[in-house]
C-alpha beads as a LAMMPS data file, in Angstrom:
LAMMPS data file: protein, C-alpha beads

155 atoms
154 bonds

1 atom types
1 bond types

-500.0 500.0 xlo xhi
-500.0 500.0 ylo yhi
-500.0 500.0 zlo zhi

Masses

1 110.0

Atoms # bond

1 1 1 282.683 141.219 -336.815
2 1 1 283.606 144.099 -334.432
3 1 1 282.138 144.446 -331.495
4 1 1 281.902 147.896 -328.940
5 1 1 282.381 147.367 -325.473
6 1 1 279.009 148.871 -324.710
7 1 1 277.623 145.871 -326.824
8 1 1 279.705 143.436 -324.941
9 1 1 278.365 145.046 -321.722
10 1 1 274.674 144.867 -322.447
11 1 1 275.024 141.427 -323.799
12 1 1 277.536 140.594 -320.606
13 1 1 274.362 141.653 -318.670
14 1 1 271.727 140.190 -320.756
15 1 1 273.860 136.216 -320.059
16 1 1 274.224 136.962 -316.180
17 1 1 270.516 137.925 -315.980
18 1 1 269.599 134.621 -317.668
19 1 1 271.868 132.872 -315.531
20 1 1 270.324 134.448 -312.467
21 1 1 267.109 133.478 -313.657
22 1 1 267.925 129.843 -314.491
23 1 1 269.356 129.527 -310.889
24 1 1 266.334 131.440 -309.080
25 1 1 264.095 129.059 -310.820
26 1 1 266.308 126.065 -309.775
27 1 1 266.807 126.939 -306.498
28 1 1 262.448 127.610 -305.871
29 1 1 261.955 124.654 -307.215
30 1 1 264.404 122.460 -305.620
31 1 1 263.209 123.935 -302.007
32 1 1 259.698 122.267 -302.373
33 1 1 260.217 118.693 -303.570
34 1 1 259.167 117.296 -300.717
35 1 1 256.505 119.200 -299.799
36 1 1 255.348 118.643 -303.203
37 1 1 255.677 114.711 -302.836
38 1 1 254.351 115.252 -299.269
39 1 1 250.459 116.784 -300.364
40 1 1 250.720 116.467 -304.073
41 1 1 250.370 118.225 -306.910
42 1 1 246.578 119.110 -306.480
43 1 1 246.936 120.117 -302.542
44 1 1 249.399 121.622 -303.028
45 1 1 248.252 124.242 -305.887
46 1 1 244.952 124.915 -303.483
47 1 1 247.674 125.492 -300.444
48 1 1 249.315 127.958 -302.901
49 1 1 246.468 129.840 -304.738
50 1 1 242.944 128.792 -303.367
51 1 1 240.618 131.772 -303.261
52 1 1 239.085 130.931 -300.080
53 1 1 240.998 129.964 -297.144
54 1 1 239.556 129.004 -293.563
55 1 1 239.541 127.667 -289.918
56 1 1 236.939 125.270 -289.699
57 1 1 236.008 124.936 -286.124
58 1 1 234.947 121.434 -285.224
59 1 1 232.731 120.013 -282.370
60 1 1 235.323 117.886 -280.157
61 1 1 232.517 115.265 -279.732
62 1 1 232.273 114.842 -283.677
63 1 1 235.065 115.816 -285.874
64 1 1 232.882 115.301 -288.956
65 1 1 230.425 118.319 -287.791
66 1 1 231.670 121.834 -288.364
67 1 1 230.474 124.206 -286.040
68 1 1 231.734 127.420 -287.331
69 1 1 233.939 128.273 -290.198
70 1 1 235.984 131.626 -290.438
71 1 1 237.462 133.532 -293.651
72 1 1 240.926 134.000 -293.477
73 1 1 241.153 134.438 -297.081
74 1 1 242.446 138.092 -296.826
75 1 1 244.196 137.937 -293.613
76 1 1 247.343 139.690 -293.501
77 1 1 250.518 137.461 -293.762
78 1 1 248.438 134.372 -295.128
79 1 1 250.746 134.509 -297.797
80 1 1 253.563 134.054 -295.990
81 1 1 251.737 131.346 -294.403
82 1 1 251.024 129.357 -296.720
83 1 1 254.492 130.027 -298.526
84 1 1 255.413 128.338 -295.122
85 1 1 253.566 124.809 -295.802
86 1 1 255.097 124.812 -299.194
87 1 1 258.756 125.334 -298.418
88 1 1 260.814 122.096 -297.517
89 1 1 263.072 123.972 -294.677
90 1 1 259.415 124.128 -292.475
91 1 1 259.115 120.485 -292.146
92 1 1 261.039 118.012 -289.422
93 1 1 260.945 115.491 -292.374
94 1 1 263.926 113.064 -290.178
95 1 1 260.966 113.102 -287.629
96 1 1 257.810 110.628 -287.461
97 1 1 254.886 112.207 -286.040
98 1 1 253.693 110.490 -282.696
99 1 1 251.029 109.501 -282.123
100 1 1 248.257 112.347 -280.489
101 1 1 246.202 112.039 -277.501
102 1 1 244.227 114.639 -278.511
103 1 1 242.431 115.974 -281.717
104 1 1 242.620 119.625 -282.483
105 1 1 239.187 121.266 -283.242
106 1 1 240.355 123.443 -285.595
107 1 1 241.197 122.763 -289.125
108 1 1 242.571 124.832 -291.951
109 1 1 240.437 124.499 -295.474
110 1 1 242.718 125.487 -299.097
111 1 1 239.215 125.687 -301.149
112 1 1 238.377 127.176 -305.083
113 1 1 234.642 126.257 -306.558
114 1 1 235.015 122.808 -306.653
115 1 1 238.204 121.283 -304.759
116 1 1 239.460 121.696 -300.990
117 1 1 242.049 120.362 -298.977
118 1 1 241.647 120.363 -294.852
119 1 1 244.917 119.937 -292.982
120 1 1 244.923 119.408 -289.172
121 1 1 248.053 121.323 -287.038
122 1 1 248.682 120.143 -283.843
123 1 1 249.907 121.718 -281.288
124 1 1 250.973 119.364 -279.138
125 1 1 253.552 117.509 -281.496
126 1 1 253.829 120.110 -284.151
127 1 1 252.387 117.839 -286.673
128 1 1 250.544 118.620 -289.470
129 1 1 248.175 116.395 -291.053
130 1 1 246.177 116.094 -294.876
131 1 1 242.895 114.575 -293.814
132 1 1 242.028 113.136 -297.226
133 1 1 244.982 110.886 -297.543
134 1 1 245.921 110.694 -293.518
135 1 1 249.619 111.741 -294.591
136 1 1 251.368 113.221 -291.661
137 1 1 255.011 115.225 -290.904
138 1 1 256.256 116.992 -288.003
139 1 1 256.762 120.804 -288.966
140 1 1 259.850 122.760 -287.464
141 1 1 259.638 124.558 -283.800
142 1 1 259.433 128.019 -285.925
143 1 1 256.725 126.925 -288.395
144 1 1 254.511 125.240 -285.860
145 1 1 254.336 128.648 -283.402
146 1 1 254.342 130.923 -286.267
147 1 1 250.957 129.195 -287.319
148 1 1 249.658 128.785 -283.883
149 1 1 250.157 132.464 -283.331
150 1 1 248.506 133.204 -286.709
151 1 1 245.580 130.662 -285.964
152 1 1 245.119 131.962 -282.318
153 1 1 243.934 135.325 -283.748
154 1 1 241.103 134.222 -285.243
155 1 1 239.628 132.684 -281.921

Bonds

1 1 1 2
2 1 2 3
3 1 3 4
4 1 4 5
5 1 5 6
6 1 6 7
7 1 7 8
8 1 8 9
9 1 9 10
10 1 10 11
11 1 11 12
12 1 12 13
13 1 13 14
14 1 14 15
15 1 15 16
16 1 16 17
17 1 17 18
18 1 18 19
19 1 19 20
20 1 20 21
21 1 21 22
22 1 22 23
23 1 23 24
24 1 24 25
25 1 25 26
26 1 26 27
27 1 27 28
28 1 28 29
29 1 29 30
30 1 30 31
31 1 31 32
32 1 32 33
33 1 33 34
34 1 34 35
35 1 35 36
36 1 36 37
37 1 37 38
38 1 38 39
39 1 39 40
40 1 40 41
41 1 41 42
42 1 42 43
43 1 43 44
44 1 44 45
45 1 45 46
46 1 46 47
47 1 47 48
48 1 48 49
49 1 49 50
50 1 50 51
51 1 51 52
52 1 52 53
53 1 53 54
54 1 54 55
55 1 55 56
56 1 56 57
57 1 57 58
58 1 58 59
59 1 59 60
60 1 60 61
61 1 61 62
62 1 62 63
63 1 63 64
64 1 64 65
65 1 65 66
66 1 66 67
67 1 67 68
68 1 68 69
69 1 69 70
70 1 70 71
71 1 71 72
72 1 72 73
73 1 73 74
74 1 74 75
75 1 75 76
76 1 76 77
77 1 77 78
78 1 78 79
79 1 79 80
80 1 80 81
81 1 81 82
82 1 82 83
83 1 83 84
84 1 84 85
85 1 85 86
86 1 86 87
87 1 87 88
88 1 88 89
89 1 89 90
90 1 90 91
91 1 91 92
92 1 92 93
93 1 93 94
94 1 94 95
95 1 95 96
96 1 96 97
97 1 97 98
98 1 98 99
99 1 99 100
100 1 100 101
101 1 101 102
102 1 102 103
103 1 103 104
104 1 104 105
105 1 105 106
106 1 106 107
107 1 107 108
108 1 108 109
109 1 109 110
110 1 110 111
111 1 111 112
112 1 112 113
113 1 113 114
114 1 114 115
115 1 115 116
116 1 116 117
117 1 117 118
118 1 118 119
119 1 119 120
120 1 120 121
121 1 121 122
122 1 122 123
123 1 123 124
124 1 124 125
125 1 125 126
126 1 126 127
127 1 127 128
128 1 128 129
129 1 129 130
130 1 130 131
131 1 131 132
132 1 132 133
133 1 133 134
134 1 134 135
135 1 135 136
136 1 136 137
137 1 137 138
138 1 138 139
139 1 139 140
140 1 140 141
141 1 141 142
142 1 142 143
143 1 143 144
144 1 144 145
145 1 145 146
146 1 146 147
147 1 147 148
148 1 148 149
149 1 149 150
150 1 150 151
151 1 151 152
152 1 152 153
153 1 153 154
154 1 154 155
């Protein structure tokens, strides 16, 4: 069988693209293993793709009351920030969380029709927290201000 060399180019291409591919895949999946162990597999799909996204505003004397909640599900750069609680590089995971001397009064709500998760970020010891399961990790300087800053424009 003879073969061209514009053959063995396009088919050159065609193995270095599915290499590519392969190691793109690899490489996104490798950089979440944590995180994934971290929430799990439910919390974190809703992190990733829940519809509705929001700051739930508690009362500091009750943390079960909500007293206001606000849509965030089309803010700009949510995407980024949520890309951010998924990636493995965001988290401190060498560092225990201490423990807080005071409760935030804001929590952020991953929700579709019929599951949610809440997380609590603290700003005090950069800690983030799944309220479900009470599973806690301290999140990197950059991480932990870049979600303060996006959190403190919804006031």
């Amino acid at each position: 069988m003879h073969l061209d060399r514009g053959k063995i180019a396009v088919l050159s291409m065609f193995a270095l693209a599915i290499g590519a591919a392969t190691f793109a895949w690899f490489w996104n999946y490798r950089r979440g293993e944590r995180c994934l162990a971290f929430y799990g597999s439910e919390a974190a799909t809703l992190i990733r793709t829940a519809p509705r996204v929001e700051i739930l505003e508690v009362d500091p004397a009750d943390s079960l009351t909500i007293a206001r909640r606000i849509d965030i599900s089309h803010a700009p750069g949510l995407l980024n920030a949520r890309a951010a609680l998924l990636d493995d590089a965001s988290f401190q995971w060498n560092v225990q969380p201490r423990p807080s001397t005071t409760k935030p009064t804001r929590l952020l709500c991953f929700a579709n029709s019929d599951r949610e998760v809440r997380l609590r970020l603290n700003r005090e010891d950069q800690s983030l927290e799944i309220l479900l399961d009470g599973n806690s990790a301290v999140l990197d300087a950059k991480t932990s201000a870049g979600w303060q800053q996006f959190l403190d424009r919804y006031k």
